[in-house]
BAKE-599569 format. One record per atom (N, C-alpha, C, O, CB): residue in one letter; x, y, z. Coordinates in steps of 0.05 Angstrom, whole numbers, plus 5000, padded with zeros to 4 digits. Each point is the difference from the previous one (the first is absolute). Glycine has a CB too. Layout:
BEGIN
AXYZ...
***
This chain:
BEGIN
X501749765000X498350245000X501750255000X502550005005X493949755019X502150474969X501550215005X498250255008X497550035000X505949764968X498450375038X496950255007X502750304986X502450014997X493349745076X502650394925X501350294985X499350215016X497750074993X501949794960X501550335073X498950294997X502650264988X502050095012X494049745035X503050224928X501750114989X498550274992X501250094980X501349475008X495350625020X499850164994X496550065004X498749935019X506250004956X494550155010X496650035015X497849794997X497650045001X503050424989X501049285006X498849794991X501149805021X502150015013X497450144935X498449655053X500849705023X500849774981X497649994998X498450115044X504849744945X499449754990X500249785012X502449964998X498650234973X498149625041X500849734995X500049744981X497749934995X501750285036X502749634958X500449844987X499649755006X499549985024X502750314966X497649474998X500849775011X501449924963X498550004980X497249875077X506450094942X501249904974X500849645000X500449905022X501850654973X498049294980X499849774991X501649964983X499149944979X497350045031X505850034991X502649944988X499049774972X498349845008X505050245046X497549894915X499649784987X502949884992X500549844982X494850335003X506349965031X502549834993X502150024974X502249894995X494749845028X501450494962X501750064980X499750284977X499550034976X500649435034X500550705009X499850265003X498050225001X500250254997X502949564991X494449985017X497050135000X498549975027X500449825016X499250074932X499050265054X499349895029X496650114999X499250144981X506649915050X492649874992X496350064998X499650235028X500749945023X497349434957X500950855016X499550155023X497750075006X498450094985X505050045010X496249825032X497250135009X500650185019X501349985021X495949644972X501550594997X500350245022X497050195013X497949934989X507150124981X494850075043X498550245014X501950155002X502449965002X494449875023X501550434974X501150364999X498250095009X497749964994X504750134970X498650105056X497550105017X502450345007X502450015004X494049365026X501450874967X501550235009X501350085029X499449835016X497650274949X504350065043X500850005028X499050285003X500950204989X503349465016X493350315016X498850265006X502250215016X501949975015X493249774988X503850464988X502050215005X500250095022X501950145007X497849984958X498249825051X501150055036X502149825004X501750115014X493850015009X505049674972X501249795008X503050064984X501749835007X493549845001X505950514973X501949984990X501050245023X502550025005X496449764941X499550395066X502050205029X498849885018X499150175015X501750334974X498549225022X498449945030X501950095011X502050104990X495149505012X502050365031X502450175020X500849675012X501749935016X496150715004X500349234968X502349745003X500749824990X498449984982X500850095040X503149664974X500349824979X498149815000X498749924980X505750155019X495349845029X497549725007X498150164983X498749804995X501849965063X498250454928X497750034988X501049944977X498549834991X499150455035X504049774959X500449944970X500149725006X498049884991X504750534986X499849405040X500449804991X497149825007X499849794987X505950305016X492549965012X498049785010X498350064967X499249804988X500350235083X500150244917X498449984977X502049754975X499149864981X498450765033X504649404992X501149884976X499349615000X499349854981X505150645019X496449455033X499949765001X496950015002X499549774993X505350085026X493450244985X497249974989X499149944977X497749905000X502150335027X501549814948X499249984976X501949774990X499249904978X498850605018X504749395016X500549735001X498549845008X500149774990X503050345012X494849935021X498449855013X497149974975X498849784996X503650405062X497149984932X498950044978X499649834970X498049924987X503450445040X501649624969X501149984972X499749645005X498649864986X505350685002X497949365037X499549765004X496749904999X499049854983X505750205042X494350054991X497349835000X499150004974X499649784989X498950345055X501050164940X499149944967X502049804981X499049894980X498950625021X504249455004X501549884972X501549805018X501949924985X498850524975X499649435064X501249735017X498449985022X500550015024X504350034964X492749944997X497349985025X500149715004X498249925014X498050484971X506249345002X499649815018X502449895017X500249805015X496250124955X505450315021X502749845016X499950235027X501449975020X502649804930X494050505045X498850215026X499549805025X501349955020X495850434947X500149525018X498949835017X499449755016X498249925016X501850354964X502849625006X501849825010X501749975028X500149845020X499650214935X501650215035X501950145016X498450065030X500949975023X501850264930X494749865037X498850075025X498949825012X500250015025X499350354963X498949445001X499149815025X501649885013X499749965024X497349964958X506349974994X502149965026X501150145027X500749915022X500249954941X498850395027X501350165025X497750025016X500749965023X503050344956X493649745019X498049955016X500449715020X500149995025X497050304935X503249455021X500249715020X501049915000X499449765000X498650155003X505150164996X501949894996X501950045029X500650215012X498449844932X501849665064X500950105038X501749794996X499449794988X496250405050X506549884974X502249865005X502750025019X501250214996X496649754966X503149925050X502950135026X500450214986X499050195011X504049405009X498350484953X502450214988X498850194996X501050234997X501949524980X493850185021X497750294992X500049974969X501349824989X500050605052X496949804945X499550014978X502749974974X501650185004X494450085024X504549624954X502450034980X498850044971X498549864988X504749835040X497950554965X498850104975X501349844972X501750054984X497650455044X499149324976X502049704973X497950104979X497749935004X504149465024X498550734957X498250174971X500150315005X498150125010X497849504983X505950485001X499950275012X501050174969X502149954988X499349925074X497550244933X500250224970X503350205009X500150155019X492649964969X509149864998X501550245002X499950144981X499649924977X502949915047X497850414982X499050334988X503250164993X501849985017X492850095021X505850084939X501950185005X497750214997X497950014988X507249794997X496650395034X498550275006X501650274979X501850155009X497049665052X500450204916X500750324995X499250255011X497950135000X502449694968X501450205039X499750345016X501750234986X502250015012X497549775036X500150364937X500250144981X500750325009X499550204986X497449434991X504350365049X501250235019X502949955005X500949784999X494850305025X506350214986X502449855011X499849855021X498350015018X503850294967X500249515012X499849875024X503349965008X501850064985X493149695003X505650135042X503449985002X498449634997X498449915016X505750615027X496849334932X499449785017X502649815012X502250044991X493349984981X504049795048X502349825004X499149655009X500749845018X502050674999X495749494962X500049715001X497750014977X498850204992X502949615064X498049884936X497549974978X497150055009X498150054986X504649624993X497450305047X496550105001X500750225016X498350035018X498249514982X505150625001X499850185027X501050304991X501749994981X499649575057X498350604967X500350274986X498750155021X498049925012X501749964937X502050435060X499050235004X498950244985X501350144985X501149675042X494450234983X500150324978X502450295005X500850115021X493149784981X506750164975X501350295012X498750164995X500150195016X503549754981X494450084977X498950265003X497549984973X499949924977X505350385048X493749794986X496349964980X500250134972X499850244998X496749855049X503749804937X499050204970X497050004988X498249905014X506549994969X494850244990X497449954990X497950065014X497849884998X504049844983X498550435031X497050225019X500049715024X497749975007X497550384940X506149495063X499849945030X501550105021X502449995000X496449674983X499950435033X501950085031X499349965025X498950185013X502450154966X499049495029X499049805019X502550015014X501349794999X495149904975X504750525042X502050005018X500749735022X502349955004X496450574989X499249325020X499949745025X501349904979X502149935011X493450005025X504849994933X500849744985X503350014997X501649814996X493550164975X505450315033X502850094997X501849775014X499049895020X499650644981X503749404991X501549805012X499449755012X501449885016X500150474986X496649594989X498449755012X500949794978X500750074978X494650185047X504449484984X499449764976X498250064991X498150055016X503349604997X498250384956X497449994984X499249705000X497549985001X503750444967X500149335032X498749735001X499349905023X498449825003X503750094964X499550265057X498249865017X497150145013X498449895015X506249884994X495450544981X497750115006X497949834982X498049915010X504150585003X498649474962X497949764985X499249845003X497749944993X503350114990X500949795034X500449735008X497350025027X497749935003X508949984980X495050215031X498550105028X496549934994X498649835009X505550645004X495449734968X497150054994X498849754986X497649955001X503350574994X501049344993X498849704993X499649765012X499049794993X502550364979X499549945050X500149725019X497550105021X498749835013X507450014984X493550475004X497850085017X497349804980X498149885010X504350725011X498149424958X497049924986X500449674997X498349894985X500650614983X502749375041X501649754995X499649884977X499049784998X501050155042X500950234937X500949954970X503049795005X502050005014X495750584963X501149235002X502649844992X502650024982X500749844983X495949955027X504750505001X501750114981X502050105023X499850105022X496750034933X506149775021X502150075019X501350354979X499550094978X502149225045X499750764997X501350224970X502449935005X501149995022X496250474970X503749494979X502449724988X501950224992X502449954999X494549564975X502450735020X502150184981X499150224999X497750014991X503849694982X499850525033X499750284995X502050084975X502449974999X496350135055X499250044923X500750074982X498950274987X497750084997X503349465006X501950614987X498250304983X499649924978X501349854986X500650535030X495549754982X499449934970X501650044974X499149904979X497350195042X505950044978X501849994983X501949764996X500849924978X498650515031X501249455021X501349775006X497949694980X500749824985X501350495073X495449794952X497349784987X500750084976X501749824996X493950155036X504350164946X499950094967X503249854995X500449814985X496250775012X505449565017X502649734991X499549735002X500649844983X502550435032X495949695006X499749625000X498249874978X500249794988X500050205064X497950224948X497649874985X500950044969X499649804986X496350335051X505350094951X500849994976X502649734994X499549814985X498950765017X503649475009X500849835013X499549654993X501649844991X497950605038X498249524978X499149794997X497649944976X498949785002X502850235046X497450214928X498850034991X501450004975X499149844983X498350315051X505050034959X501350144982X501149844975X501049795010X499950515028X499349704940X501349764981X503650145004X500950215010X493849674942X506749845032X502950075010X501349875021X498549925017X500350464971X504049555017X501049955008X499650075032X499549855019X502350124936X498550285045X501050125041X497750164997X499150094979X506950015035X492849935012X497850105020X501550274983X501850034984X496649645075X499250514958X499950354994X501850145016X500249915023X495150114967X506250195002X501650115011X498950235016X501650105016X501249724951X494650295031X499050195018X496849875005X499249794990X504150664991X495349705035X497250015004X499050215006X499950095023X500349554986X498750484965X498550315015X497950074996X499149964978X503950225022X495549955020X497150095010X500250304985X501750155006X497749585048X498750354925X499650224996X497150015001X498649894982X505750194996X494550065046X497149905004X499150275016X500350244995X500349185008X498150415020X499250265020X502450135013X499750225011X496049565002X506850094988X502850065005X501349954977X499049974978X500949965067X502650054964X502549914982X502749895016X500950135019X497350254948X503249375026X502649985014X500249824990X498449944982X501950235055X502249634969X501549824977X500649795022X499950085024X502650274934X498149385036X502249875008X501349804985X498849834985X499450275050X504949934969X501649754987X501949835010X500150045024X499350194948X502549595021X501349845004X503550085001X501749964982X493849805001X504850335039X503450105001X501249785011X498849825012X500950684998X503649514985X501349865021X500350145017X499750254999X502249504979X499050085047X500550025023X502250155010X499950105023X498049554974X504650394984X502650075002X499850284991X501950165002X500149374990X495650524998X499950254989X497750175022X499250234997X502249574948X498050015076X498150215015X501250095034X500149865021X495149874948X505950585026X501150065021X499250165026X501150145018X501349794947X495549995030X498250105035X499949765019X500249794989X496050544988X503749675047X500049775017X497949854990X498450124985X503550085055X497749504966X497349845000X499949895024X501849895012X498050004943X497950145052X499049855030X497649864993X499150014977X502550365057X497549524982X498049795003X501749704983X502249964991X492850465008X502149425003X501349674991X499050094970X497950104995X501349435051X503050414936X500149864966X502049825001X501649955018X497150444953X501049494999X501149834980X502950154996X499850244996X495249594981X507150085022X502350084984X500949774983X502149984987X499250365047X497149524969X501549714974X499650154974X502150004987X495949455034X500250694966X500549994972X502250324988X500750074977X493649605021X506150445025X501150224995X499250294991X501350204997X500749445000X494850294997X498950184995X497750115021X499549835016X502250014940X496950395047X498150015002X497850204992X501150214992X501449555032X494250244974X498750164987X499950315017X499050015022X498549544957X503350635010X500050215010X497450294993X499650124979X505749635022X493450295023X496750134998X501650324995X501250095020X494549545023X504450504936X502150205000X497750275014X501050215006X502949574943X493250195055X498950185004X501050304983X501250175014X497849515028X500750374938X500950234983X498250144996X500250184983X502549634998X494050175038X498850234993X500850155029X498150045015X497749784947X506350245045X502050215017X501350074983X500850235005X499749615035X500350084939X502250124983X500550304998X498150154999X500949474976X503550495024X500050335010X498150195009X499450204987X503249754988X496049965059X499250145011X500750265003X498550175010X500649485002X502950404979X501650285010X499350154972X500150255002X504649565035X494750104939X498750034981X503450244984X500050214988X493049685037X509349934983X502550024984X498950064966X500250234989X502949385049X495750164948X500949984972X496549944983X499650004976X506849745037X491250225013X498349874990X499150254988X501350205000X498149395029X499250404964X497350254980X498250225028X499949935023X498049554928X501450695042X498950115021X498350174990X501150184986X502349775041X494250074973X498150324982X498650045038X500149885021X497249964898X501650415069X498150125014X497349805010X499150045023X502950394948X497249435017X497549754999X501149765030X498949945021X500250064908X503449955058X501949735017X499550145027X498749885017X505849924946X496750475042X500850095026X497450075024X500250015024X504250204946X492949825009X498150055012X498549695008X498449985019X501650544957X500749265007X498449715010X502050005032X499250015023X499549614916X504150355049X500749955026X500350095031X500449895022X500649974942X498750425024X499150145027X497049935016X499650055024X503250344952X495149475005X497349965015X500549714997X497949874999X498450554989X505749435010X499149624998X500950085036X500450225009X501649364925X498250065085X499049905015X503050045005X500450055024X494949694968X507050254993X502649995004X501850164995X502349925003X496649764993X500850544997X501850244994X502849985000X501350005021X495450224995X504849774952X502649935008X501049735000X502449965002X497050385022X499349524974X500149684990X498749834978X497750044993X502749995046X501149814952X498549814978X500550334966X498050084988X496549495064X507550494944X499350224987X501249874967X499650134980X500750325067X500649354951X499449824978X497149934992X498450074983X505749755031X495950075001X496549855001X497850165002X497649955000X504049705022X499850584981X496550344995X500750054971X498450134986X501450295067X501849524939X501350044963X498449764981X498750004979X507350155037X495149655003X499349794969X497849825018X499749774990X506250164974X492950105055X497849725008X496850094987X499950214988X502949665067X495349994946X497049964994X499150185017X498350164993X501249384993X501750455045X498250275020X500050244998X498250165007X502549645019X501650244960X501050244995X499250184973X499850255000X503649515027X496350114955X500150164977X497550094993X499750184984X504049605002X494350105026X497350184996X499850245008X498650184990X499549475013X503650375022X499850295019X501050104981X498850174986X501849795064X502349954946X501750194988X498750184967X501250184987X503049455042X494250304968X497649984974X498850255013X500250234992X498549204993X499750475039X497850165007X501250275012X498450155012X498549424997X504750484991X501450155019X500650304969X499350235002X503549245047X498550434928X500750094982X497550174988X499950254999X503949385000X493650164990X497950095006X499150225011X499650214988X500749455010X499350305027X498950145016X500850394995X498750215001X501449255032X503650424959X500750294998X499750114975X500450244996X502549705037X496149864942X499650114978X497350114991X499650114979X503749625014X494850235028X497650055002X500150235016X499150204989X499349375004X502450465029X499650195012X501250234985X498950224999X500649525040X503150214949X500950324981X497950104985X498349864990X506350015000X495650455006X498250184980X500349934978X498349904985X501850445035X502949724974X501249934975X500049794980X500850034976X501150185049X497149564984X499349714994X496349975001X498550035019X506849785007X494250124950X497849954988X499749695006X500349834982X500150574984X499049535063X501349624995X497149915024X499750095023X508249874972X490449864989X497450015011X497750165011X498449945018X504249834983X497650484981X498250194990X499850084979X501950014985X498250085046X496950014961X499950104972X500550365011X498750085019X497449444952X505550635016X499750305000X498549994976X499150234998X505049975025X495149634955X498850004986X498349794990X501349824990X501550485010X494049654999X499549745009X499449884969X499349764998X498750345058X502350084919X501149904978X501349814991X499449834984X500150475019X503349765012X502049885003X499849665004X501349834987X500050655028X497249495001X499149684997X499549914981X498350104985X500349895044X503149744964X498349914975X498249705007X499149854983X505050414982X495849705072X498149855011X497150014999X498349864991X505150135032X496650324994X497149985004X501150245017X502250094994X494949395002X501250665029X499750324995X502350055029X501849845005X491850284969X505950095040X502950105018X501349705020X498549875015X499050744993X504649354989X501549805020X500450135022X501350205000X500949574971X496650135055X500150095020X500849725023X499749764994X496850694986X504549655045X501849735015X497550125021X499350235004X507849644986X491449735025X498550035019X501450165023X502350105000X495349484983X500650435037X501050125028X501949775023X502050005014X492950324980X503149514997X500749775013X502449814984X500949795009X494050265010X505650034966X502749824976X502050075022X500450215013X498749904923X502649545062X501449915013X503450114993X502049945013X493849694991X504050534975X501950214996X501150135020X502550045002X495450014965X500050035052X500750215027X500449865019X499450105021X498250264971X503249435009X500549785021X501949894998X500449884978X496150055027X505250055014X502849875002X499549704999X498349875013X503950515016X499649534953X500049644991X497850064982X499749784988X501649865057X496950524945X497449974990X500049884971X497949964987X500850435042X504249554959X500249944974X501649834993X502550004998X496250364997X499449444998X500949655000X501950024981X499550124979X496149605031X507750114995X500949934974X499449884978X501849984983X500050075041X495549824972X500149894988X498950114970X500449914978X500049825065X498150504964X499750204985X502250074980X499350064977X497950065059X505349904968X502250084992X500349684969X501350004980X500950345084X496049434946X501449734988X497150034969X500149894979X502749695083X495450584947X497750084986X501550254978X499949954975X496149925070X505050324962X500550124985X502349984989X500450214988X496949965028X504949654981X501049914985X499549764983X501749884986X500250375041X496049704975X499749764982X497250164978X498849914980X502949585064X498050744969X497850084973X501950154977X501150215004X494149895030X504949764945X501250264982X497950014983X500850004976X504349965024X492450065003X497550094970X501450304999X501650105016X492349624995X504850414962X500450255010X499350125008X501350215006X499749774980X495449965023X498750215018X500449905023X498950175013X497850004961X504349635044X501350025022X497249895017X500549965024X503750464965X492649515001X498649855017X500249895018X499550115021X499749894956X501549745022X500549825028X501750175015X499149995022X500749544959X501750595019X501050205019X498550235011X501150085021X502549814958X494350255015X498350254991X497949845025X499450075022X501750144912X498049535049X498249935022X500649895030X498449975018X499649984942X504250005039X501549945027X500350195014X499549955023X502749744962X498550535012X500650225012X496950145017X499850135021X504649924938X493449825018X497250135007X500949805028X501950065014X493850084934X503149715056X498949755008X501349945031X498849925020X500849904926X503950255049X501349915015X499950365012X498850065021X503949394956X498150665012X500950275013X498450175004X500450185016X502949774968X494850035004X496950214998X501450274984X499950225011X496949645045X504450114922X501750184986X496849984978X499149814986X508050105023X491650384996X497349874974X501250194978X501250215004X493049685027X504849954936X499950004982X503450084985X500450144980X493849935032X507849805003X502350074990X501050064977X499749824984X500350015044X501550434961X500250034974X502749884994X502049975015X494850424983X502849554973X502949774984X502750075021X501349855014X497350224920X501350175061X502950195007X501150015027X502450045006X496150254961X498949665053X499749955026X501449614997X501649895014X493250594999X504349464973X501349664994X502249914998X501349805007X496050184974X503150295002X502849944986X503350025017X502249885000X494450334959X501650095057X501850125016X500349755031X502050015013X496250584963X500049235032X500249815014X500849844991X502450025006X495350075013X502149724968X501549884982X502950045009X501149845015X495550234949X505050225022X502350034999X502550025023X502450004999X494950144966X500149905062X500950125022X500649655009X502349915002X494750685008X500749284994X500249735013X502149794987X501049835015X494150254997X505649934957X501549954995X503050084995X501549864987X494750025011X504650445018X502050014999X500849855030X501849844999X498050584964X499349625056X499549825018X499949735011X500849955022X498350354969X500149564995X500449784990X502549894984X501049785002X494650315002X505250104980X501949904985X503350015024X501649825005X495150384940X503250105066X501149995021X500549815019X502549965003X496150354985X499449515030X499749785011X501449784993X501149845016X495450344990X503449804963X501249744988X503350004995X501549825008X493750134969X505750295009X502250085005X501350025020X502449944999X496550184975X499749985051X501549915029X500549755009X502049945014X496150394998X499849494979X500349764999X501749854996X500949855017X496350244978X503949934968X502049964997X502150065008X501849914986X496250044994X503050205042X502150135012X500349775023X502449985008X496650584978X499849335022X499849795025X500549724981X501849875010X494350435029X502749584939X500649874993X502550004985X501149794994X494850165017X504950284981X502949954989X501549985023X501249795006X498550464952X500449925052X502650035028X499749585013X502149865005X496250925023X499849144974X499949735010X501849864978X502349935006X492650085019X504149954950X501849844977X502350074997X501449824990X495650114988X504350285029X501850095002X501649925014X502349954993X495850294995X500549715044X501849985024X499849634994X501849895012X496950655029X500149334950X500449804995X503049834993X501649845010X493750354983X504349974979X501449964985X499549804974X501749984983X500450175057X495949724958X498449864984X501050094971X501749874987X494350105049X503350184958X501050144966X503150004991X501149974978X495150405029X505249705024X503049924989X501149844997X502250024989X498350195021X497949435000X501449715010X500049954978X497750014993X501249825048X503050104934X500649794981X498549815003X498849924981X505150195014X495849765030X498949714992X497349984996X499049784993X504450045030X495050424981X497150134994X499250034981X497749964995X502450215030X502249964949X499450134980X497249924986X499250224993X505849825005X493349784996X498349994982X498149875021X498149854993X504650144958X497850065072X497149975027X499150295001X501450205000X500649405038X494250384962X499250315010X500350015034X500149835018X495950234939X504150275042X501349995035X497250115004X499550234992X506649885020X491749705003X497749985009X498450175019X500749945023X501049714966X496950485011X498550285015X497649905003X498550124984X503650284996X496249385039X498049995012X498450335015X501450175012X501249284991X495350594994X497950155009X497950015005X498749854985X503150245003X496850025029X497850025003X499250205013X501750105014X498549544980X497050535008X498950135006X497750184978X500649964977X503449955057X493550284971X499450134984X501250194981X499549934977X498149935050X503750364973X501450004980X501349834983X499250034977X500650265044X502049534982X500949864975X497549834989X500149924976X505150055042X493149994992X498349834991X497650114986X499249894979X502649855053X497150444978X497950184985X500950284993X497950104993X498849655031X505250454974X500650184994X501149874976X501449804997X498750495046X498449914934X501249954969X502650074997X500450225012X495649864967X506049845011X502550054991X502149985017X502350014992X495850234983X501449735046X501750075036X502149824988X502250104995X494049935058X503549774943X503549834987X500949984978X502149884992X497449855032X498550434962X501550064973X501950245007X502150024989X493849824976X503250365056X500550285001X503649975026X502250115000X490550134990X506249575023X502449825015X503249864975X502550045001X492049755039X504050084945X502549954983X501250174988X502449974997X496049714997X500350574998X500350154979X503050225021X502350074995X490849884972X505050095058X502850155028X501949824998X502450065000X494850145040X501649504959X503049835001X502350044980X502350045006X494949625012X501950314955X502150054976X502350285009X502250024989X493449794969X503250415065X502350224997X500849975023X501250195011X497350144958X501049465043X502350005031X503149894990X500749784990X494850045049X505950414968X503449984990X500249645017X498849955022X503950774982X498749094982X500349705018X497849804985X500249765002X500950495052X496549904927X499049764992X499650004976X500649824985X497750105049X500250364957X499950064973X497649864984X498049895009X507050164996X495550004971X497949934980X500249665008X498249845005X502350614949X501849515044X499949694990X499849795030X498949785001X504650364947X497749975072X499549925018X495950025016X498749825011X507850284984X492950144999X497049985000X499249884992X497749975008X501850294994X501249544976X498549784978X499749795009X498249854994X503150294973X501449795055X499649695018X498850035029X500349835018X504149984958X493950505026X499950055027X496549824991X498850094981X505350505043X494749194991X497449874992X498350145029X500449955024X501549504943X496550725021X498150075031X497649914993X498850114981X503250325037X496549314996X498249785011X497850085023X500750135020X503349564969X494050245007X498750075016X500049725023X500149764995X497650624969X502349735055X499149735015X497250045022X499250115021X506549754978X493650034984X496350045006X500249805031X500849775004X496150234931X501950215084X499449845032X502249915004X500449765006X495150084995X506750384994X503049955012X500550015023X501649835010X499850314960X497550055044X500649965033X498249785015X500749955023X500550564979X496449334987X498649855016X501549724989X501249855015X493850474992X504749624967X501849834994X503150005012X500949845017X495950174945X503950105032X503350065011X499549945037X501749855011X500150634944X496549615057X500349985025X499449745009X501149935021X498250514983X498949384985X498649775002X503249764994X500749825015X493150434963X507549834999X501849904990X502449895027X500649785008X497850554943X502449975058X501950035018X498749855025X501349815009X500950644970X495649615031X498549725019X500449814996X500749875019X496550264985X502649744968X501149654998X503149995003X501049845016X495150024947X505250275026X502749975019X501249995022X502149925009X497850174968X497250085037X501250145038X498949675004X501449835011X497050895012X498949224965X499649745015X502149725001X500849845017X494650354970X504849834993X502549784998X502550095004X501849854991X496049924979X503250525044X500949985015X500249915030X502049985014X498150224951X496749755040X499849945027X500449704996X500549885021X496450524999X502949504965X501549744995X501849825000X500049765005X498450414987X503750064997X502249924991X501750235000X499550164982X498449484994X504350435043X500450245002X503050064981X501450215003X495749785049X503449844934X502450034983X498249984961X499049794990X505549895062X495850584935X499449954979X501449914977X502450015004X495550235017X501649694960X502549964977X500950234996X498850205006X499649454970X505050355007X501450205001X498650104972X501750084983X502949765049X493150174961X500350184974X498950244998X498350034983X502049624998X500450535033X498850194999X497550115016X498249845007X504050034957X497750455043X496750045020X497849934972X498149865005X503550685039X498649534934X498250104981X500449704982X498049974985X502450665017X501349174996X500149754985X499049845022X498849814992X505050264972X496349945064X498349855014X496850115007X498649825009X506050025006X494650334982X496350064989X499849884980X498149854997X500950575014X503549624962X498049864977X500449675000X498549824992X502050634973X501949535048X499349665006X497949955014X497949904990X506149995012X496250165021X497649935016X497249944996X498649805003X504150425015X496750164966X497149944990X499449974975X498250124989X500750105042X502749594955X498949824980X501049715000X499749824983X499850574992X501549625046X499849615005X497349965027X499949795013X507150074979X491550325012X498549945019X497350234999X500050234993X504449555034X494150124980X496950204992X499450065039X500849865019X495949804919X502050565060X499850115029X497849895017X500050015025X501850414958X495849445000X499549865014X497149814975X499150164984X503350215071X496549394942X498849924988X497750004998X499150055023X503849834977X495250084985X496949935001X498349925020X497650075000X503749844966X499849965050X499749995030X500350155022X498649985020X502249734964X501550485013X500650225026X502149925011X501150155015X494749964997X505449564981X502549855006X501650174993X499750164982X499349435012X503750385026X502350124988X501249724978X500549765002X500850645049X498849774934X501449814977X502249905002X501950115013X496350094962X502049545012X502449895014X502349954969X499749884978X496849815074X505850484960X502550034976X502749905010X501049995023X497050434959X502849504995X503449905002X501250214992X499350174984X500649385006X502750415028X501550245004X502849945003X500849795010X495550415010X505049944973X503349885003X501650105023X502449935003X497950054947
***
């Protein structure tokens, strides 16, 4: 199983491995109400989350639920209850964390409109954990994972080619990366329990911090005003540039000031001629324009994908969504141009994180690579529904001095669809058979996932753990 809180959304998973590079998912998505993303305490987020595990099981393992429960109901013995069928879960948690062990991790600090100060420095798995054993759910949490960490494994194990993916990145309601360094090359202390047999390990680079101090990044008048009113002032100032939360404001914000100028004819008629809709364009009272967050990104994925020339499906979105009534072409056009310089922006920053990673790799320079693509797993809404976002990504890649035209050509960016629930589910079957067997084969963190989960399915038609040979 796996569960996701990565942003204003809950998921839980339960995934079914087929052994050969495909796998079956059933999931629930449920929103995270917005008192609950500032409660003044963690026991309230985490009891809502293991509630809708409690949930997810009864609808879609309503017989290995209820199994579980009449045993622990009549089941008596000297040693007490033993949980022999017990589901392990990786948990994506999609915040920083310090972690130091596979299921165990501290928060350092809340992004994405949560601030829930009690969660600060705490285990995020065992506040989870905690709240699941209150409802006595048959779930252990096997693995704490960021969802960037989940999009590497899962591509990873998905991807055609020789070697797993060299990054995993979220360009979504956030943004951040992770990849595969050596060890010899990472010079900050490490604490907690890992692996040093394979020499490597996956590193969560968190890069939507990337020049907080705002050294080299981009800066307008729009940027300085989101981040003076977001939740964090001064942080995450990558990720107010190029994430899904961000760029609507940064939209509405531009807006707002192009409307309000005299000088700018931009959602009014001074002349109601001038329409070639229908009669004066006027913005409701109530349009979500004048409201902070009031302007969904996704709007932005609408008006780049209309190119008619009268700009309709955009025209009427604007009615509908924005209460912008009877918008004229020019009023279209001029949105249009704004959301997609913006957008285009986003993607190009983008590429700045994914080059600097291939880079630091070294992937493009190894001779013995030459005619392997160096692999870019992803996921999130922008790359996936924003038109062009990786065409507009390759296109930044070709002029990064180090890769170039021709090196952009072997850069393959993949989507990896239900990368962090897959990916986290993934890394669970390994924590489990680590509890097994506490010495793994020497091949690798990322060649032992894809061994693993394709000589063995996560669990069968029955709810059995499936039974695999293993070397």
């Amino acid at each position: 199983m796996a569960v996701d809180l990565g942003g204003t959304n809950f998921r839980v998973c339960s995934i079914r491995l087929n052994g050969d590079s495909t796998f079956n998912l059933t999931f629930s998505k449920v929103a995270i109400p917005k008192e609950l993303m500032v409660a003044e305490t963690a026991q309230e987020l985490f009891a809502f989350l293991a509630e809708e595990v409690k949930n997810f099981l009864k609808k879609h393992h309503g017989n290995q639920f209820e199994a579980y429960t009449r045993r622990r109901l009549t089941m008596s013995a000297p040693g007490g209850f033993r949980d022999e069928h017990i589901f392990r879960m990786g948990f994506t948690f999609s915040f920083p964390v310090q972690q130091i062990g596979i299921n165990k991790g501290t928060l350092i600090r809340w992004t994405k409109g949560f601030d829930i100060p009690d969660a600060v420095g705490r285990d995020v798995c065992a506040l989870l954990q905690s709240e699941m054993n209150k409802l006595h759910l048959p779930v252990k949490v096997a693995a704490l994972v960021n969802d960037t960490v989940g999009t590497l494994v899962a591509r990873s194990y998905t991807s055609p080619g020789k070697s797993g993916a060299v990054l995993g990145a979220i360009f979504g309601t956030g943004t951040n990366g992770a990849y595969v360094e050596k060890l010899s090359k990472i010079k900050k202390p490490l604490s907690g329990d890992y692996d040093n047999s394979t020499g490597e390990m996956v590193m969560n680079t968190e890069w939507g911090s990337f020049d907080n101090q705002l050294n080299v990044l981009p800066s307008t008048s729009w940027d300085k005003a989101l981040d003076e009113a977001s939740v964090n002032p001064g942080i995450q100032m990558y990720e107010k540039r190029v994430s899904g939360m961000f760029l609507g404001e940064i939209l509405r914000l531009v807006l707002i000031d192009m409307f309000k100028n005299p000088k700018i004819s931009f959602f009014k008629d001074e002349d109601s001629n001038s329409n070639d809709w229908r009669s004066t364009t006027n913005v409701g009272e109530n349009s979500s324009l004048f409201k902070q967050w009031g302007l969904d990104t996704s709007i932005m994925s609408v008006a780049a994908a209309d190119n008619t020339p009268e700009l309709g499906t955009l025209r009427q979105e604007l009615e509908s969504a924005l209460h912008v009534y009877a918008p004229a072409q020019d009023d279209a056009q001029a949105f249009k141009a704004i959301a997609g310089a913006i957008g285009r922006r986003a993607a190009r920053l983008a590429a700045v994180a994914i080059g600097a990673i291939v880079l630091q790799t070294g992937k493009l320079a190894d001779p013995g690579l030459k005619d392997e693509p160096v692999d870019i797993g992803v996921d999130g809404s922008l790359v996936e529904h924003y038109p062009y976002f990786r065409d507009m990504i390759h296109e930044a890649l070709a002029a990064v001095d180090g890769i170039g035209e021709e090196g952009a050509k072997r850069i393959r960016i993949g989507i990896a669809k239900d990368g962090s629930g897959v990916g986290a589910a993934l890394i669970a079957l390994v924590a489990a058979g680590m509890e097994e067997r506490h010495e793994q084969a020497n091949a690798g963190l990322l060649g032992s996932v894809r061994t693993d989960a394709k000589s063995s399915a996560l669990v069968n038609d029955d709810g059995e753990k499936a039974a695999a040979e293993s070397d």
